[in-house]
N, CA, C and O atoms as CSV, one atom per row, in Angstrom:
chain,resi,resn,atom,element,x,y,z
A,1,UNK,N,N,6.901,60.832,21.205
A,1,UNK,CA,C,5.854,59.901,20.791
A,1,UNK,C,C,4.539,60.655,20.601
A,1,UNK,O,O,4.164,61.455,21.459
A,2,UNK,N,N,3.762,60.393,19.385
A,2,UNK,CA,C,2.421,61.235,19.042
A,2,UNK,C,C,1.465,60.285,19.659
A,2,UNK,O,O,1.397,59.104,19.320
A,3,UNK,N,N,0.416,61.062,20.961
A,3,UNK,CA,C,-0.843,60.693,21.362
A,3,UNK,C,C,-1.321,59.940,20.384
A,3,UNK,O,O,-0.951,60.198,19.239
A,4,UNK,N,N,-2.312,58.767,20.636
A,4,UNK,CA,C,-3.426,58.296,19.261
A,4,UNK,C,C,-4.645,59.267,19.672
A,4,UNK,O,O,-4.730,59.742,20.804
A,5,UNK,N,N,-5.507,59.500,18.729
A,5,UNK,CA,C,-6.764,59.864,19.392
A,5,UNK,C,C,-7.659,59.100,20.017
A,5,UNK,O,O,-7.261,57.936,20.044
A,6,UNK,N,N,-8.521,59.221,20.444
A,6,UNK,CA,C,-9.335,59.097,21.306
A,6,UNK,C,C,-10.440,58.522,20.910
A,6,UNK,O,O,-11.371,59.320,20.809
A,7,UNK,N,N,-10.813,56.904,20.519
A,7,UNK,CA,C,-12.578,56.793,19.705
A,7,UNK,C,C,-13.665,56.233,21.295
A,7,UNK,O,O,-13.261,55.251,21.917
A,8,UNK,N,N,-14.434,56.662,21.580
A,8,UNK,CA,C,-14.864,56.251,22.535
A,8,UNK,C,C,-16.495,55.361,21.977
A,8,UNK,O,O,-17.498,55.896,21.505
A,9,UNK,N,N,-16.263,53.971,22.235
A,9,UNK,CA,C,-17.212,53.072,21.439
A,9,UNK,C,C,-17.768,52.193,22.657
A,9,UNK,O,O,-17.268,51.781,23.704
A,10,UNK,N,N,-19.006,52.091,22.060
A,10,UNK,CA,C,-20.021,51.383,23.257
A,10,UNK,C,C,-19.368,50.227,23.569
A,10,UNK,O,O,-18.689,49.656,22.715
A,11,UNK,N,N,-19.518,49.670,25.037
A,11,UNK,CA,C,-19.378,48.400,25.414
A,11,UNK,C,C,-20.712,47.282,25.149
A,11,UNK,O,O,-21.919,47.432,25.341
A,12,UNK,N,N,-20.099,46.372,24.742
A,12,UNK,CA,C,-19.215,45.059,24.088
A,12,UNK,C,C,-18.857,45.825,22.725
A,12,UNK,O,O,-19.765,46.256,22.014
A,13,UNK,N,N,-17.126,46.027,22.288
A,13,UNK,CA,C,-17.181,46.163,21.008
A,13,UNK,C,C,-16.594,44.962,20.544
A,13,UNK,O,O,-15.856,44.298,21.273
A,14,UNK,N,N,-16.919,44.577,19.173
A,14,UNK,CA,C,-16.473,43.408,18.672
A,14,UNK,C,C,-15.217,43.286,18.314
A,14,UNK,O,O,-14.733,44.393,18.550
A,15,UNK,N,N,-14.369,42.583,17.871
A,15,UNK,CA,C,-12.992,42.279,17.357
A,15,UNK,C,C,-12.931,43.307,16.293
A,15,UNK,O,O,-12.194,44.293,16.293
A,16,UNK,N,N,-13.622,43.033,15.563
A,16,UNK,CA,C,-13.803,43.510,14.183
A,16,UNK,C,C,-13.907,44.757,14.341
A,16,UNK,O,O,-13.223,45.487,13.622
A,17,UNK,N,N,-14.596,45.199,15.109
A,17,UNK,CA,C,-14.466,47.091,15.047
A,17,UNK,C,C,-13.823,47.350,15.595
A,17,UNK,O,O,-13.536,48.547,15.580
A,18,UNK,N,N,-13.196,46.570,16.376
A,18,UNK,CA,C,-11.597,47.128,17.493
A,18,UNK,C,C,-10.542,47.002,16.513
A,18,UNK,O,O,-10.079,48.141,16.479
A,19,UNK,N,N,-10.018,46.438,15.860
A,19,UNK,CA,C,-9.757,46.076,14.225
A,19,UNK,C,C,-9.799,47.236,13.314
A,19,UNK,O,O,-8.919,47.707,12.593
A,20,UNK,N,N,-10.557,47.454,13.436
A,20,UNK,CA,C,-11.260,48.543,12.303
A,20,UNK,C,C,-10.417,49.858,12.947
A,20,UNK,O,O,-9.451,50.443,12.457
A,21,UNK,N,N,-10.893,50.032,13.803
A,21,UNK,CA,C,-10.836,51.670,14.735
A,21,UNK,C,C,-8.921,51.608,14.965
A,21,UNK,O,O,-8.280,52.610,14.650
A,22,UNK,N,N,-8.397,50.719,15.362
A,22,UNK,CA,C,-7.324,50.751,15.512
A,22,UNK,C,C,-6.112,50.964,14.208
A,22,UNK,O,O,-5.005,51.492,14.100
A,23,UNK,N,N,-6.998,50.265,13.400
A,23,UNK,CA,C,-6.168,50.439,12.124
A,23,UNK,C,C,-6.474,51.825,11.322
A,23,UNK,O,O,-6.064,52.122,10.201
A,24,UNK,N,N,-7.370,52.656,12.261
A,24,UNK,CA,C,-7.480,53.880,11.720
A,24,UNK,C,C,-6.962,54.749,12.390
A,24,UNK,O,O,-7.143,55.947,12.169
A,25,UNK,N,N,-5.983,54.134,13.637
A,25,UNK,CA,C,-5.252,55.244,14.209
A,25,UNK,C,C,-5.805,55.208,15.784
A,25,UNK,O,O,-4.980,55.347,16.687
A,26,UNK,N,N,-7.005,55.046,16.050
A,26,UNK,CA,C,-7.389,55.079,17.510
A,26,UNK,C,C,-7.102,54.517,18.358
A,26,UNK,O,O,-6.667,53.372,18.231
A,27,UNK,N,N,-7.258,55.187,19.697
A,27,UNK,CA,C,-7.336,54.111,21.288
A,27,UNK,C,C,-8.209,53.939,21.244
A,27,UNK,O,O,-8.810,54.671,20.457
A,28,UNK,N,N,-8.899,53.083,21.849
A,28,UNK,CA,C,-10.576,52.945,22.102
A,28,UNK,C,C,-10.628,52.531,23.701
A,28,UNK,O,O,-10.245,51.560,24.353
A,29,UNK,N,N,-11.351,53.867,24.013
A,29,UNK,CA,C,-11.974,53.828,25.190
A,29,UNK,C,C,-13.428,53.726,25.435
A,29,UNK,O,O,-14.069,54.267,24.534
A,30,UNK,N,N,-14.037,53.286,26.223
A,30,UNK,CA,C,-15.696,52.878,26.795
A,30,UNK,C,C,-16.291,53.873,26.764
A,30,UNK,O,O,-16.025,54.833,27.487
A,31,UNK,N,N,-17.239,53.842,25.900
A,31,UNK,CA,C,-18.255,55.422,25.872
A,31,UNK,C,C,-18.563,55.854,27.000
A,31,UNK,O,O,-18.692,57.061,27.207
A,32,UNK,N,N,-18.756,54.816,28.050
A,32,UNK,CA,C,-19.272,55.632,29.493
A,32,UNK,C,C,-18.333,56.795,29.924
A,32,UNK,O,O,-18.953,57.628,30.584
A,33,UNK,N,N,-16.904,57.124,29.729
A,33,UNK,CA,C,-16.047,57.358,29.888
A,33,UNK,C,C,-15.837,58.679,29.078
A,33,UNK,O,O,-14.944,59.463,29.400
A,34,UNK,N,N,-16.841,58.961,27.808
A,34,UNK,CA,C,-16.450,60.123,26.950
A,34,UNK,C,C,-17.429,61.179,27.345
A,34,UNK,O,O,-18.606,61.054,27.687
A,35,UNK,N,N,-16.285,62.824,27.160
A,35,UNK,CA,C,-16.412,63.559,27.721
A,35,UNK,C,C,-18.143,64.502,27.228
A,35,UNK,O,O,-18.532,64.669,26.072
A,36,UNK,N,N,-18.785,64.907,28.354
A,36,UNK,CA,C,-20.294,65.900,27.468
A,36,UNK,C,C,-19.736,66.024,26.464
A,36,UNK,O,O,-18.574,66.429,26.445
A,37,UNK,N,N,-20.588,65.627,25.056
A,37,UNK,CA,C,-20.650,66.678,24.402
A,37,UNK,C,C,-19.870,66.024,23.060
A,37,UNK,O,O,-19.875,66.517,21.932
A,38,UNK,N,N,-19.147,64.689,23.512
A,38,UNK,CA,C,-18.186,64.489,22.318
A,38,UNK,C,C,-19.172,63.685,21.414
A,38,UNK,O,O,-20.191,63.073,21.733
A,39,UNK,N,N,-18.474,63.893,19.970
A,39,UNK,CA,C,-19.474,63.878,18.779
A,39,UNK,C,C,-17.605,62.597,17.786
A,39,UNK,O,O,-16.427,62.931,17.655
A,40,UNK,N,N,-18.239,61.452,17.439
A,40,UNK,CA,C,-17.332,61.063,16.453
A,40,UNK,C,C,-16.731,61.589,15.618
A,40,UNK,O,O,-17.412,62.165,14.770
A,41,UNK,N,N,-15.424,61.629,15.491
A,41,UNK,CA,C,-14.574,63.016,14.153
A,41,UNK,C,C,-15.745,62.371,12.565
A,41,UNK,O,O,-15.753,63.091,11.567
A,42,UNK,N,N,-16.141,61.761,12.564
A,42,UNK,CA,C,-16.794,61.537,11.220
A,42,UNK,C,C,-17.916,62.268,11.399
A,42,UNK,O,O,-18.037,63.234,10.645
A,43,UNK,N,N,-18.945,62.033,12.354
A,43,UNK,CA,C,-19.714,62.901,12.549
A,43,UNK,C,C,-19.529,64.378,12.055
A,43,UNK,O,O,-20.084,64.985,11.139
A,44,UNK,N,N,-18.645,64.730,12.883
A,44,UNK,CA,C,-18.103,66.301,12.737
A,44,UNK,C,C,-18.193,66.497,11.321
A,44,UNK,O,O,-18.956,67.297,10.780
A,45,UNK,N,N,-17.239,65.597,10.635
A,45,UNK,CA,C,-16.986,65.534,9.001
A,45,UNK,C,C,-17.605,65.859,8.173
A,45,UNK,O,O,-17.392,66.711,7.311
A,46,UNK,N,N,-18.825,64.918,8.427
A,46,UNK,CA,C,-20.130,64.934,7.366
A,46,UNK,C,C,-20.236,63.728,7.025
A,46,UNK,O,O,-20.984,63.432,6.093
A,47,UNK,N,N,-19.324,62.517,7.882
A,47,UNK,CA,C,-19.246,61.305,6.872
A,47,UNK,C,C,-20.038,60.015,7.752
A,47,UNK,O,O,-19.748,58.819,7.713
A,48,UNK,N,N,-21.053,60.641,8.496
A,48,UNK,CA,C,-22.538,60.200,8.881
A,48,UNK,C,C,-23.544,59.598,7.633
A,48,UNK,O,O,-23.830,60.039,6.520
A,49,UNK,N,N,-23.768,58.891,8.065
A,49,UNK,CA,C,-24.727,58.039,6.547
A,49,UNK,C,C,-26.285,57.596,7.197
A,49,UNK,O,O,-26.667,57.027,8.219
A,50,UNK,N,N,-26.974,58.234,5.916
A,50,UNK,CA,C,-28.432,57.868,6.112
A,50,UNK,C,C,-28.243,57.242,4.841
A,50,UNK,O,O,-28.802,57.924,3.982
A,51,UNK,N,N,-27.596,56.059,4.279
A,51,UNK,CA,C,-26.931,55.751,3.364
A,51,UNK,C,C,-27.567,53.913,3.460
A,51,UNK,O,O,-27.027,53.175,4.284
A,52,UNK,N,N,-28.857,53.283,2.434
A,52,UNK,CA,C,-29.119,51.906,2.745
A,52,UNK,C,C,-27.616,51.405,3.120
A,52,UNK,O,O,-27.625,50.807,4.196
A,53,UNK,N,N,-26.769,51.460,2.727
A,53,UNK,CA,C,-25.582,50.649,2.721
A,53,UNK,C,C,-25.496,50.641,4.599
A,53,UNK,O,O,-24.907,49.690,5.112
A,54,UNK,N,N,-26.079,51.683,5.477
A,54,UNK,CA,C,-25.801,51.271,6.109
A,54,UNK,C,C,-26.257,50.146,7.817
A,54,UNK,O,O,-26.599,50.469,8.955
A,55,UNK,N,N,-26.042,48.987,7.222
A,55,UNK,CA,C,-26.641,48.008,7.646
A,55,UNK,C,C,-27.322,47.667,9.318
A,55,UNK,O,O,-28.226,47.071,9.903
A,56,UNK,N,N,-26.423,48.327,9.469
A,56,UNK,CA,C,-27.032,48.481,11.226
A,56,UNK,C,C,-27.572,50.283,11.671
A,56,UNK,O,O,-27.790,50.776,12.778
A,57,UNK,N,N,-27.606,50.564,11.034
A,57,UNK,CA,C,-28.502,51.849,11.085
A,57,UNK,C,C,-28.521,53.159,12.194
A,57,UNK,O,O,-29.328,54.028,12.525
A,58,UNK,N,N,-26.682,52.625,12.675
A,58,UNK,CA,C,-26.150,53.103,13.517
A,58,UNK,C,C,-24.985,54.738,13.077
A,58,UNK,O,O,-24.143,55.132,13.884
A,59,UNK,N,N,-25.230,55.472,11.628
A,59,UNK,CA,C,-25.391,56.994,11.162
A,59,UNK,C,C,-23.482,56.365,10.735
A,59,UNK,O,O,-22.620,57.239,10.643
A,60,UNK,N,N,-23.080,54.863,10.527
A,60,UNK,CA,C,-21.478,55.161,10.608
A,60,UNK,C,C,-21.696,53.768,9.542
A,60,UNK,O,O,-22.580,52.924,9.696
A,61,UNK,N,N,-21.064,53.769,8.869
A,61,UNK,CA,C,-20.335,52.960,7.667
A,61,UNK,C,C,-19.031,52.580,8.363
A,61,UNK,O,O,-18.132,53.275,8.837
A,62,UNK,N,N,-19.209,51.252,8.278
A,62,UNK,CA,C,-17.903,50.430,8.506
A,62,UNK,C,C,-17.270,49.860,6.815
A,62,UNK,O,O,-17.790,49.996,5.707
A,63,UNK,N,N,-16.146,49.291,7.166
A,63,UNK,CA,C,-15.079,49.195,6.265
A,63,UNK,C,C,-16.171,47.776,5.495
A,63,UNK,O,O,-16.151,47.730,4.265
A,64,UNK,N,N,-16.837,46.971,6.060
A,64,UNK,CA,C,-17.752,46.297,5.300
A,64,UNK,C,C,-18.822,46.422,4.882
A,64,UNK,O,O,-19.436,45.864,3.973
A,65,UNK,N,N,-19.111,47.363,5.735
A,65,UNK,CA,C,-20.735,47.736,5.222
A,65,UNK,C,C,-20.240,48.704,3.746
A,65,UNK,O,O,-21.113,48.742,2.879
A,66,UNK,N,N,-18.952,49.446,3.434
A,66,UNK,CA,C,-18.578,50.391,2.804
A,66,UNK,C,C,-18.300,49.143,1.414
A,66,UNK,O,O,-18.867,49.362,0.343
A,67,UNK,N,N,-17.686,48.277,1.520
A,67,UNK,CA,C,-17.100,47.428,0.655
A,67,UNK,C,C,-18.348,46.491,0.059
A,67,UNK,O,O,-18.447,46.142,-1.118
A,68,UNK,N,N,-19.334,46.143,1.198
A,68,UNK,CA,C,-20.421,45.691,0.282
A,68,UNK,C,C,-21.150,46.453,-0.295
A,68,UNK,O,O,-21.657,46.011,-1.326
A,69,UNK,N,N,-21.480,47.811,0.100
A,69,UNK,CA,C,-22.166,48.601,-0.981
A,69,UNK,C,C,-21.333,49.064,-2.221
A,69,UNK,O,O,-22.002,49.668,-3.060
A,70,UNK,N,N,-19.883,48.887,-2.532
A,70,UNK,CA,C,-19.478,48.843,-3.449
A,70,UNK,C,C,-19.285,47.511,-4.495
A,70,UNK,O,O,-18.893,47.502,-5.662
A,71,UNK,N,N,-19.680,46.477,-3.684
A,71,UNK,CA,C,-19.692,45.020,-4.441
A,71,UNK,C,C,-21.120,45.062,-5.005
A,71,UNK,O,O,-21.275,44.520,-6.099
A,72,UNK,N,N,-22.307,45.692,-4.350
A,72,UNK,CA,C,-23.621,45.816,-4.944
A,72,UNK,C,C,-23.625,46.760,-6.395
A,72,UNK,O,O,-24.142,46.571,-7.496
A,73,UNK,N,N,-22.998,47.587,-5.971
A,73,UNK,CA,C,-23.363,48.468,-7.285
A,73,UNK,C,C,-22.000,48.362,-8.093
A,73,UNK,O,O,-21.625,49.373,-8.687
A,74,UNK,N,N,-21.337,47.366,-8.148
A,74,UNK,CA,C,-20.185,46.843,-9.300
A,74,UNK,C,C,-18.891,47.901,-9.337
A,74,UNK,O,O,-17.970,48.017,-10.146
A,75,UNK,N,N,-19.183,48.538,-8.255
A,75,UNK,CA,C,-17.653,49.649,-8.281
A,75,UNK,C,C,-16.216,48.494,-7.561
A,75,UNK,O,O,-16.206,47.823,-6.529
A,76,UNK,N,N,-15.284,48.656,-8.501
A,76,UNK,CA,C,-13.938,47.558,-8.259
A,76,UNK,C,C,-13.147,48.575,-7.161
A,76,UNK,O,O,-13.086,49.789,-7.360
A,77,UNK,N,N,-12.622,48.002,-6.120
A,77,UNK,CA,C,-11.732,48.901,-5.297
A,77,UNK,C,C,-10.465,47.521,-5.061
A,77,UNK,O,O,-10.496,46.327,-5.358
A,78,UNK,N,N,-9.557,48.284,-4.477
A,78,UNK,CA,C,-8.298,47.896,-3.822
A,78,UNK,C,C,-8.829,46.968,-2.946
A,78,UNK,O,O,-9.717,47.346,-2.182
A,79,UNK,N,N,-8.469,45.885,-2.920
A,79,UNK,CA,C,-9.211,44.821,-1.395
A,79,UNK,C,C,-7.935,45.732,-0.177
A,79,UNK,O,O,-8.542,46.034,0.851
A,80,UNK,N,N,-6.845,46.054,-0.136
A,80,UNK,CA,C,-6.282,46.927,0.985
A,80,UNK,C,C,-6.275,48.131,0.805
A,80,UNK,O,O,-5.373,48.879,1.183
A,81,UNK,N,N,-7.382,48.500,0.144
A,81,UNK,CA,C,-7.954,50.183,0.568
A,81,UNK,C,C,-8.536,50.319,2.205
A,81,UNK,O,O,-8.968,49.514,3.029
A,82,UNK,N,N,-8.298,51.765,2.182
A,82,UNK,CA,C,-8.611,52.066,3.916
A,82,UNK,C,C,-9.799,52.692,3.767
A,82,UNK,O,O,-10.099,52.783,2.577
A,83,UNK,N,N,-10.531,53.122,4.448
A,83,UNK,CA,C,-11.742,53.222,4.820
A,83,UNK,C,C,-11.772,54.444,4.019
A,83,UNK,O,O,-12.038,54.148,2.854
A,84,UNK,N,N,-11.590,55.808,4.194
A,84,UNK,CA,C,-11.291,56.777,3.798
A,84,UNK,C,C,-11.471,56.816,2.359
A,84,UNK,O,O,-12.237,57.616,1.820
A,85,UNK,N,N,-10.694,55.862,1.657
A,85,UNK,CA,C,-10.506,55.709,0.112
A,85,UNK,C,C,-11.876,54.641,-0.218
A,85,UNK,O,O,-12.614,55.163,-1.054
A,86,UNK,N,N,-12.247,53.611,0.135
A,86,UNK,CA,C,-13.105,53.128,0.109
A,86,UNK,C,C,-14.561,54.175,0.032
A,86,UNK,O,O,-15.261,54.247,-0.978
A,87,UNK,N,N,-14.850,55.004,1.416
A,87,UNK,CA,C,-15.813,55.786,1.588
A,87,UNK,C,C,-15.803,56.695,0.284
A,87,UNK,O,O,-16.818,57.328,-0.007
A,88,UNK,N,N,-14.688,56.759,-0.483
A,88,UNK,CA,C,-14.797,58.358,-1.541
A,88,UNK,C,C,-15.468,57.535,-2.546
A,88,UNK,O,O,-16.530,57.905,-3.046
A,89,UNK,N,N,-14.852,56.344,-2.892
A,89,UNK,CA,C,-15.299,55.267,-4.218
A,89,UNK,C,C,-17.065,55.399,-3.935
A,89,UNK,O,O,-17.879,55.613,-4.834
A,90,UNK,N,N,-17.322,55.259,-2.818
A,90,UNK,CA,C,-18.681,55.131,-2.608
A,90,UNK,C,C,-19.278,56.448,-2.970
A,90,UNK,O,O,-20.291,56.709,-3.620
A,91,UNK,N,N,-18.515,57.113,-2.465
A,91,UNK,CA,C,-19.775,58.872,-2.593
A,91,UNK,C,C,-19.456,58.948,-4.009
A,91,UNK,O,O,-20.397,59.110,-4.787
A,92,UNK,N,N,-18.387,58.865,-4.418
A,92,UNK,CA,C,-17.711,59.479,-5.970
A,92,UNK,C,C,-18.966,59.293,-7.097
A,92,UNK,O,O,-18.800,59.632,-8.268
């Protein structure tokens, strides 16, 4: 059996981002809980946004905040695109 990784997200997380994070593969454990030093794999990435789209101003694009900045500027995507593919439509 393959480990999931590891997303460690502030307490109260909502449905919706437990939702989100899970369908991207993660466990989600309580940030109090994550180790010095750990940095979100997107972070690492580059796929941090100083980006208006992103609505809570928290450096991370969610799968809606990603989908309404593509409904603003008239780009058509897959309604069951994953985040990943969504995020490229946006930078592209």
């Amino acid at each position: 059996m393959q480990e999931q990784p590891v997303w460690y997200e502030p307490h109260p997380c909502s449905p919706q981002r437990k939702a989100e994070l899970r369908a991207q593969g993660y466990r989600i454990v309580d940030a109090a809980f994550a180790p010095d030093g750990w940095q979100a794999p997107e972070a690492r990435s580059g796929e941090t946004s100083e980006d208006p789209a992103d609505a809570d101003g928290n450096g991370y694009l969610s799968v809606a905040e990603i989908r309404d900045a593509l409904d603003e500027r008239g780009i058509e995507y897959d309604p069951k695109a994953r985040r990943p593919e969504l995020l490229a439509l946006l930078k592209g």
